[in-house]
Structures are given as C-alpha cells and as structure tokens.
C-alpha positions in Angstrom: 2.4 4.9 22.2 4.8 2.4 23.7 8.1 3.2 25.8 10.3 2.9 22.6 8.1 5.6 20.8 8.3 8.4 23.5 12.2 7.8 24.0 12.0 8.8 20.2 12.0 12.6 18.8 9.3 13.5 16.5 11.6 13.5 13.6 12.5 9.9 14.7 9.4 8.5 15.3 8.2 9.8 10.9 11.2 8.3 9.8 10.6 5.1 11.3 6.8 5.3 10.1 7.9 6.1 6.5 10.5 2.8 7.0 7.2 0.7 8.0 5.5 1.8 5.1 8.0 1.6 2.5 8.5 -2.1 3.8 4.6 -2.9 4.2 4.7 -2.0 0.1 7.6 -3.6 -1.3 6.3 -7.6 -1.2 3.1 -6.4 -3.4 5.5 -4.6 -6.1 6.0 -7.8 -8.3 2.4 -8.5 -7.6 1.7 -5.0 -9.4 3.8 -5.8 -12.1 2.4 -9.5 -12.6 -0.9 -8.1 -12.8 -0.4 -4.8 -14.9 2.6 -6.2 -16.8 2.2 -9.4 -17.2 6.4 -10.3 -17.5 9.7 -9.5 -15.9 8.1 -11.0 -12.6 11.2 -12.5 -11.7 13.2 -9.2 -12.3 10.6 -7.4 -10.4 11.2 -10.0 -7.0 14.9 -8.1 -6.5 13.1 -5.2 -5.6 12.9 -6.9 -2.2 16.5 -6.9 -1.8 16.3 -3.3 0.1 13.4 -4.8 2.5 16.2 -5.9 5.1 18.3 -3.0 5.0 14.5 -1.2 5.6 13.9 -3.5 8.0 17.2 -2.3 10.4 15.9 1.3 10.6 13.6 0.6 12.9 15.8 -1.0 15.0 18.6 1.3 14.4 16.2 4.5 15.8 16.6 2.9 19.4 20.2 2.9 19.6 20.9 6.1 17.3 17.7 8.5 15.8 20.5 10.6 14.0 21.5 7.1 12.3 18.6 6.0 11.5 16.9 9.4 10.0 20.4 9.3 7.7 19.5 5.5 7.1 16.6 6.4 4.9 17.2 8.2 2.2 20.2 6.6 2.0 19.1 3.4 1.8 16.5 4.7 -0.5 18.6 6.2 -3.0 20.7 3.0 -3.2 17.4 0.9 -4.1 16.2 3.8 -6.1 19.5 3.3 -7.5 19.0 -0.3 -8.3 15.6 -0.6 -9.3 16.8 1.8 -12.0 19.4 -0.1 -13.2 17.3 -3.0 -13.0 14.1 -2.0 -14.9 15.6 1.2 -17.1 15.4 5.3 -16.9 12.4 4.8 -19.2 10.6 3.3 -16.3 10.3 5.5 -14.0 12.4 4.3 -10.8 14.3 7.2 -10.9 11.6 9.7 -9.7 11.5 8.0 -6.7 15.0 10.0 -5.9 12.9 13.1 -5.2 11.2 11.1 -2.4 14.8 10.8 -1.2 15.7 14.6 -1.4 12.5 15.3 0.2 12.9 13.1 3.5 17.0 14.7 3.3 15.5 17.9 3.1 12.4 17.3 6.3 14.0 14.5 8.6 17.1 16.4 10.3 16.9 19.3 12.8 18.1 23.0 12.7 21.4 21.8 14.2 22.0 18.5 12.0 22.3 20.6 8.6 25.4 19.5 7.5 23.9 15.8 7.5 21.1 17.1 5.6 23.4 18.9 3.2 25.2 16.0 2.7 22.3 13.6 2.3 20.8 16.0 -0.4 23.8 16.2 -2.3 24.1 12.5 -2.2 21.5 11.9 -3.9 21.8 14.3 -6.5 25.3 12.5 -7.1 23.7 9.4 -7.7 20.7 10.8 -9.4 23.7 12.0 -12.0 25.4 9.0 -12.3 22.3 6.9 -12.3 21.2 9.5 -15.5 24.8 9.3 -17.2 26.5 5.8 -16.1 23.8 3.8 -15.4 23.9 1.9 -18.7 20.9 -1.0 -20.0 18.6 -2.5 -17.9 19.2 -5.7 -16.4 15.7 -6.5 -17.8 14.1 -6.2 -21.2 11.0 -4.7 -21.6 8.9 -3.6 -24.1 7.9 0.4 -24.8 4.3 -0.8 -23.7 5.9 -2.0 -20.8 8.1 0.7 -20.0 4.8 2.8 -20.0 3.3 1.1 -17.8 5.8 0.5 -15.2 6.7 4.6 -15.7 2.6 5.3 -14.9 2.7 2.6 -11.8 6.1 3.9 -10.2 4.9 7.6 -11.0 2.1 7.4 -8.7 3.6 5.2 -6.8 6.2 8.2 -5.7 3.2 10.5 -5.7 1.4 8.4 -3.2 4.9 8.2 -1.0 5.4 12.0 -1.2 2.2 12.7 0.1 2.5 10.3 2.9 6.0 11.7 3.6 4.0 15.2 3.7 1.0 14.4 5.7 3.7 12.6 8.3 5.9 15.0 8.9 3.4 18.0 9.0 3.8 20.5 12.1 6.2 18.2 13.4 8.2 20.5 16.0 12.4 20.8 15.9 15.2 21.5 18.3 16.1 25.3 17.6 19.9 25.1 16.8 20.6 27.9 19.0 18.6 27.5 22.3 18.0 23.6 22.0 14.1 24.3 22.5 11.3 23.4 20.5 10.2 25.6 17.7 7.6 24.9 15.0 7.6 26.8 12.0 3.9 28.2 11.2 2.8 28.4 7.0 4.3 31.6 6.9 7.9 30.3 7.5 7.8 32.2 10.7 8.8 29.9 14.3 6.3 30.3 16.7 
C-alpha cells in the first residue's frame, strides 16, 4: 500500500479500484466484438471515448474522495448512456445502468446520503430517457447481432457487479452521528 492509498478512505480506495478495472477492460471491448461479431468494429472503437474521463478518477481521489466516488457512476451512466445510443436498447448497454445504481447505492457514507440520493436518481433519469428518447442506433446491426452483443454485455455487467460486490464487502463507514467507524454485520446490525 503506497502513501496515496492510506491518505484514501476505504470507500475511496474501491472506487478507484473499480475505475482501474473498468479502464483495464474497455481497449479489449471492440476486440470482443471483432471476434464474436465480426462487424461494427469501428462503432465498437467509441466505446473508448469514456477511458479518459475514467482515467481522471484516479487522480481526482487525491485531491477530493467525495469527487471522485460521485465521478463514477456518473461518468458511468453517461457512457452507459452512450454505448446505448450507439449500439441500440436491444443490445444490452443499458443493463450496465444497474452497475451504476449499485456503486450510488455502496460508495458514499452514512453522512453523504443526499449525494447518493442524488446519484441514484440520476441515473434512473437517464435510464428513462435513454428507454423513451434515446431514438436508433448510431450503428446497424443485425437481430443475430444484437443477440450477441445483448449475451456479451449481459455478462459483462454480471462480471462487473460481482467485482463491485467482492470490493466493497465489509468495507467499514463513518457513522453519520459520532464520525467513527461502524461496519454493518449480515444481519444489517452495526457492530
């Protein structure tokens, strides 16, 4: 653990690890739809677009952990977003919303709720409008297609959310009342 790491809360330091990972995936996306696909290569290379705006978490976290920890689902739902406007509802870029609600509904403390409100309700606003405004794909592709890039991004988000899980289990949180640590055991009970 370096200096930057233990200047970092728990919360902090699972958000920036979920950042690391989300931009350690997203170059071999268009490889995954080259190779089960076979077309819309090109399309699939604006998926990067996001990797920068991943890439400032990280560095955001050392000069503001609130910011940052807001930073990624935010950022998320905006590529989430995008991806679905660039590939279609029909392929599956939309589920990755409830990775979103999941890291607004783990990634603030007891005290920060209104951020986490917020966030949450963000991206139900967008999931909405992404359901009702969205319009066609910027990209064609065929109902073979769409199948498989629905199967790839489903367990894609299944392999994320479990990640997300495994991360930020037993992570402890500031008690919004005393400012201590409290950890909350299976039963829902703080120890």
């Amino acid at each position: 653990m370096n200096a930057i790491d233990r200047l970092q809360d728990p919360l902090t330091q699972a958000t920036v690890t979920i950042a690391w990972v989300i931009i350690a995936n997203k170059p071999f996306y268009p490889f995954y739809v080259w190779y089960l696909v076979g077309n819309g290569v090109p399309a699939s290379l604006w998926t990067l677009a996001a990797a920068p705006l991943m890439l400032m978490i990280p560095v955001l976290a050392n000069r503001s952990p609130l910011a940052a920890r807001i930073a990624l689902p935010l950022i998320g739902t905006l590529d989430t977003w995008f991806e679905t406007k660039l590939f279609g509802q029909n392929s599956g870029t939309e589920l990755f919303f409830a990775a979103c609600i999941m890291l607004a509904a783990i990634s603030f403390h007891p005290d920060e709720k209104w951020w986490q409100r917020g966030i949450a309700a963000f991206v139900f606003v967008v999931f909405v409008a992404s359901r009702s405004f969205i319009g066609a794909p910027l990209h064609v592709w065929s109902e073979s297609d769409l199948s498989t890039l629905f199967s790839l991004n489903a367990f894609a988000v299944a392999s994320l959310m479990t990640f997300i899980g495994l991360r930020y289990a037993g992570i402890w949180r500031r008690s919004e009342t005393s400012g201590t640590q409290v950890q909350i055991n299976d039963q829902g009970r703080s120890q």
